[in-house]
DOTORPA-644972 format. One record per residue (C-alpha): residue in three letters; x, y, z. Coordinates in steps of 0.1 Angstrom, whole numbers, plus 5000, padded with zeros to 4 digits. Layout:
REM DOTORPA-644972
ALA,X,Y,Z
...
***
This chain:
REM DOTORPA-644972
UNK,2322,6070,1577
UNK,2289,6079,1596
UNK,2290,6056,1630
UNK,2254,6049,1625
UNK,2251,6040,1588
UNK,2285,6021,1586
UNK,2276,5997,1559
UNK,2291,5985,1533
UNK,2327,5987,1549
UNK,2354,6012,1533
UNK,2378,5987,1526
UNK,2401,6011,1523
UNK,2402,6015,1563
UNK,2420,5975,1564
UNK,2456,5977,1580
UNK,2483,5973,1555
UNK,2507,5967,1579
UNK,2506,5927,1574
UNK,2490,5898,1557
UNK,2448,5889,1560
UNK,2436,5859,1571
UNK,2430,5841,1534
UNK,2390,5842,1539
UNK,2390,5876,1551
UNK,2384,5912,1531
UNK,2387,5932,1564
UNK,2398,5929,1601
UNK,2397,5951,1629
UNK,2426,5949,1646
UNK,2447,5926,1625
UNK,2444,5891,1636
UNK,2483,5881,1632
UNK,2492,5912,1644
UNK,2466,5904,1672
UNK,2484,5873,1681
UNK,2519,5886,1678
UNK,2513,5909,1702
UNK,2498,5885,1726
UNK,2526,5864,1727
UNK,2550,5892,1728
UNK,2537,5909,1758
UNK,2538,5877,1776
UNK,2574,5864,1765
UNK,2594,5894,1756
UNK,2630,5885,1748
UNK,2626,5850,1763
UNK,2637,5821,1736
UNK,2603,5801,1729
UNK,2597,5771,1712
UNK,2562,5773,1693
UNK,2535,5747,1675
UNK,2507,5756,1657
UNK,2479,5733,1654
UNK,2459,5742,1624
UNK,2485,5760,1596
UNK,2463,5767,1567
UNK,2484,5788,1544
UNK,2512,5795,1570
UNK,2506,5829,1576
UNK,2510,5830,1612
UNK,2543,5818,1612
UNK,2554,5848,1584
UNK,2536,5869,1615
UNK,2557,5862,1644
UNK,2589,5860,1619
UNK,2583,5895,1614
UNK,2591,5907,1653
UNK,2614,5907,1674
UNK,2604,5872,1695
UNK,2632,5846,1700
UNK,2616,5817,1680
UNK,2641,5783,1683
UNK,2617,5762,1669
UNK,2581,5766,1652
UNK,2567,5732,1645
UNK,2533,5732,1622
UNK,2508,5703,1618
UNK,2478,5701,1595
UNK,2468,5671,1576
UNK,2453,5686,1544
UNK,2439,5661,1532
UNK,2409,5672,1515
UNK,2389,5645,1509
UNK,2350,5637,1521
UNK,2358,5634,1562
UNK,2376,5664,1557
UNK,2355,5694,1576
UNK,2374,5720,1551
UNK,2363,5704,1523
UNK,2345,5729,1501
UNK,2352,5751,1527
UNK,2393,5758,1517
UNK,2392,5730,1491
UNK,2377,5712,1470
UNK,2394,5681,1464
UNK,2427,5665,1479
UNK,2447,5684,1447
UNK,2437,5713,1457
UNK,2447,5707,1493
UNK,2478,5695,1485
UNK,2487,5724,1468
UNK,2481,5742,1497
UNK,2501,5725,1516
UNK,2529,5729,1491
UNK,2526,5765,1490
UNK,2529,5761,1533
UNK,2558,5739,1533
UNK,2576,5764,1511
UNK,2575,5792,1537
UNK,2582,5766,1567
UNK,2610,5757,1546
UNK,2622,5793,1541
UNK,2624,5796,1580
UNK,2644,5759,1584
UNK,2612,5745,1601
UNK,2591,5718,1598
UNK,2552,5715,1588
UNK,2541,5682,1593
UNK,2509,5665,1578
UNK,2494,5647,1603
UNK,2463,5650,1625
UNK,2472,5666,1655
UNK,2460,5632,1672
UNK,2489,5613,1649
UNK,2516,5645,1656
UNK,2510,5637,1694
UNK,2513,5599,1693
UNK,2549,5607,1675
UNK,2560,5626,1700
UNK,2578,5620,1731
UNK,2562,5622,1765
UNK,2586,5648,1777
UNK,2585,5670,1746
UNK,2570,5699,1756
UNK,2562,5739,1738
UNK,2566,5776,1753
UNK,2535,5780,1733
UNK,2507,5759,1720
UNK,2484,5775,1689
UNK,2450,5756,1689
UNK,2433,5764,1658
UNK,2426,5729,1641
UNK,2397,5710,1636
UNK,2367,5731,1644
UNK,2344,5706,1659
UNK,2333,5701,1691
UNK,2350,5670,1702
UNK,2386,5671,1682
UNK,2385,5709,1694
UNK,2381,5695,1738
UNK,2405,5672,1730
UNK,2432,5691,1713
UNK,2428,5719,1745
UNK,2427,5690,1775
UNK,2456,5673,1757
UNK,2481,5701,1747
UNK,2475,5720,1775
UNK,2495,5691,1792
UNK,2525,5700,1773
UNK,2531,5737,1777
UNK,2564,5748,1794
UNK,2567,5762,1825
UNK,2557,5798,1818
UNK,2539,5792,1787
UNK,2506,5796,1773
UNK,2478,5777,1748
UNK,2465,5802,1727
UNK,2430,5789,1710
UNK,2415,5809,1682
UNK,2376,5810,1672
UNK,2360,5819,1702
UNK,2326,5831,1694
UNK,2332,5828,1660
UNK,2289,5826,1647
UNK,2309,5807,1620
UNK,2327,5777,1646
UNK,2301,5779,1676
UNK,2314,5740,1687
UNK,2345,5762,1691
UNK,2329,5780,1716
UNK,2313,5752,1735
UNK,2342,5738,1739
UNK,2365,5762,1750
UNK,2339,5767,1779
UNK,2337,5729,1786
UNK,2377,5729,1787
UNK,2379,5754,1813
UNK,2350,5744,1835
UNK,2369,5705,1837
UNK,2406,5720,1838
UNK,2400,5753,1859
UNK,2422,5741,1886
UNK,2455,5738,1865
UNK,2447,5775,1847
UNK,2470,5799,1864
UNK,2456,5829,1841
UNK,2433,5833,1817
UNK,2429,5861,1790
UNK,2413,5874,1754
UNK,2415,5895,1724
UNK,2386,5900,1703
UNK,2386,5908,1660
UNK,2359,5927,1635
UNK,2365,5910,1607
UNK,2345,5907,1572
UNK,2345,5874,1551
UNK,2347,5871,1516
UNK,2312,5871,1499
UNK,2292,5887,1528
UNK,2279,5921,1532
UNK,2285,5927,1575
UNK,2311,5917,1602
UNK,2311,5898,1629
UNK,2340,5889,1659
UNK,2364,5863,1669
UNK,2381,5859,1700
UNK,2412,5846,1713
UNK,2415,5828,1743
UNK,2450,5822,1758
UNK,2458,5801,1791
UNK,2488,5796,1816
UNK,2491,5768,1834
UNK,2500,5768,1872
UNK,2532,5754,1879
UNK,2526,5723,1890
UNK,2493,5708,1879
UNK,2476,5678,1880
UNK,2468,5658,1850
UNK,2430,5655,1845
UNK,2439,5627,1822
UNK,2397,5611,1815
UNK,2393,5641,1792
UNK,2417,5633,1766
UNK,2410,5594,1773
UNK,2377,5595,1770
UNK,2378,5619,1733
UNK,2397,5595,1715
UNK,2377,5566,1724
UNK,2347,5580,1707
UNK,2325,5582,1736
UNK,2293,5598,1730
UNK,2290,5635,1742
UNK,2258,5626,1756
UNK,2277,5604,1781
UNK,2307,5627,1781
UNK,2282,5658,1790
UNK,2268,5638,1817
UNK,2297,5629,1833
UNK,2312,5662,1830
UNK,2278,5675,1851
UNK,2285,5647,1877
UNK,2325,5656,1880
UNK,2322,5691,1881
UNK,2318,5702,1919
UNK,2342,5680,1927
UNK,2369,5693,1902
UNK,2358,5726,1913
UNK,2370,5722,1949
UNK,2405,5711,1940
UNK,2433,5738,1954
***
């Protein structure tokens, strides 16, 4: 293909080598494969225990199946509901039967792995957990918006294993920009506990549209001992305005930023 005239995409250049993401016609490199090799480089042959926020059609956990990472658990949650205060309504369904058959069709493949996919929010998942329960790695790729996306980064990042890592999806996605805000909130409040930070972007092409456009992945490692910047998550789930939560995140910022 001409490098100047590149449009429409061949879609005969895609990778074959594993599953697209359901919405997708063509990506560039392969986002699963994308992932999987995040999380390999950084674990190799260590034994992890994984949970995905945000399992869709469960394709990502067919992805790291198919390598040769130590999985001992992989825990999915997703609520699928799929009624009107669902955001993926008319988005990935159109009504709750629709949704619960995709969840069927998830729970299937969980099942064919002996793991479990729970429907839950990933605010009701965390409640049901307990406090010392914590993940090698943490896949963030739920609810889109702004404030369920700050509060599902501030709050899992909290449970990530020594040597672990919070991988978040969406990143200057044109399609999720709350996404994007809130990744770059998260790190300006919680900068002192990140040990490392790191990305991996995507060309992909969705279904129905003519052009490309990015994502990018965003993974995290916490320092080894770090301290709890607890207000964030607090404040979330009390449904505090982001107004007020903007403001005080101005006012609090030079002073987390000082913290060794």
């Amino acid at each position: 293909m001409d490098d100047l005239w590149n449009l429409p995409i061949k879609l005969l250049d895609i990778s074959k080598s594993e599953d697209l993401y359901p919405n997708h016609i063509y990506e560039k490199p392969g986002r699963y494969q994308t992932m999987r090799s995040i999380v390999a480089k950084h674990f190799g042959t260590r034994p992890i225990k994984i949970l995905e926020i945000g399992v869709f059609r469960a394709g990502l956990i067919k992805a790291m199946y198919n390598s040769e990472l130590k999985i001992t658990t992989y825990e999915g949650v997703d609520p699928y509901m799929g009624n009107e205060s669902d955001p993926y309504t008319g988005a990935y369904w159109n009504d709750s039967n629709e949704s619960n058959g995709v969840y069927l069709s998830s729970k299937a493949i969980f099942d064919k792995y002996s793991q479990p996919l729970h429907r839950k929010t990933s605010t009701e998942f965390h409640k049901t957990l307990p406090g010392h329960d914590k993940y090698d790695l943490i896949v963030v790729d739920g609810d889109h918006t702004y404030r369920q996306a700050l509060w599902d980064m501030a709050t899992w990042f909290y449970r990530i294993e020594k040597g672990g890592m919070m991988i978040v999806d969406d990143y200057a996605n044109s399609d999720t920009p709350q996404v994007t805000k809130a990744v770059t909130d998260f790190i300006r409040l919680h900068r002192p506990n990140i040990k490392r930070m790191g990305y991996r972007s995507i060309e992909f092409l969705n279904r129905g549209k003519e052009i490309p456009t990015a994502l990018t992945f965003v993974y995290f490692e916490p320092k080894d001992e770090i301290k709890r910047i607890e207000f964030v998550s607090e404040a979330l789930s009390k449904n505090i305005s982001l107004r007020l939560l903007r403001r005080v995140f101005k006012v609090l910022k030079p002073f987390l930023e000082k913290l060794p």
